[in-house]
C-alpha positions in Angstrom: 149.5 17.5 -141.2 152.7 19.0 -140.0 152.7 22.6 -140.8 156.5 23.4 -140.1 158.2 20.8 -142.7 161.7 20.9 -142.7 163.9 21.3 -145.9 167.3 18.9 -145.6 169.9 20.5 -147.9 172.1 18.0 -149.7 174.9 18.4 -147.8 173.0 17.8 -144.9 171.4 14.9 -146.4 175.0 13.1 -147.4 175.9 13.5 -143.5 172.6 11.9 -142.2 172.6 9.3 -144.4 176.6 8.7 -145.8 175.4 8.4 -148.8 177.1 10.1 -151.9 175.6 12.9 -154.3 175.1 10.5 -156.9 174.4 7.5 -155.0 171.2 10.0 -153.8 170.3 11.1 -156.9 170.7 8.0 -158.1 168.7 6.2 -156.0 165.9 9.2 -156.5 165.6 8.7 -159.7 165.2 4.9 -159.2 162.3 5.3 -157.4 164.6 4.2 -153.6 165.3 7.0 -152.4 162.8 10.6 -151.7 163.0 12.8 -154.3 164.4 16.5 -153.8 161.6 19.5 -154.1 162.8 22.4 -156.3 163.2 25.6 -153.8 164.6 27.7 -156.3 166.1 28.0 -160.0 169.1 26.3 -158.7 168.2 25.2 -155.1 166.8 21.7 -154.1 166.1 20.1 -150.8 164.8 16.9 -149.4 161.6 16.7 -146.7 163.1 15.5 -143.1 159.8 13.7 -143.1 160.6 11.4 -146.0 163.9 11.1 -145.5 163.4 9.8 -141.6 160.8 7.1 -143.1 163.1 6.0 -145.7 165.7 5.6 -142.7 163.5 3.5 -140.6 162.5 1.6 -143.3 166.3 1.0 -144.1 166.5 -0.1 -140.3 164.0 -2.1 -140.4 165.0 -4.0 -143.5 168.5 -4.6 -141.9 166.9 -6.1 -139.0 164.8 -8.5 -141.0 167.7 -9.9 -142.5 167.1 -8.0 -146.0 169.6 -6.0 -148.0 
């Protein structure tokens, strides 16, 4: 296991991805999309990890020819 995880905040996460606030909590919540790990009371972030096999999973459903 990876022992240094790193924590994407979401503003980082909208500029990796171009995806929208809600469009990513949207697509959390529907199951599409990782979902953020509480850091704090008020403080959430996404794991790079996740987030970079949802991306190659993205690309490699583009290249297949699927949406």
């Amino acid at each position: 296991t990876n022992m240094t995880q790193q924590i994407l905040k979401l503003k980082e996460l909208k500029l990796i991805t171009r995806l929208s606030s809600g469009s990513i909590y949207r697509k959390a919540r529907q199951g599409t999309f990782p979902s953020p790990i509480k850091l704090g009371e008020r403080s959430s972030g996404w794991l790079a990890s996740e987030v970079d096999r949802w991306l190659e999973e993205r690309i490699a459903a583009s290249r297949n020819g699927e949406a």
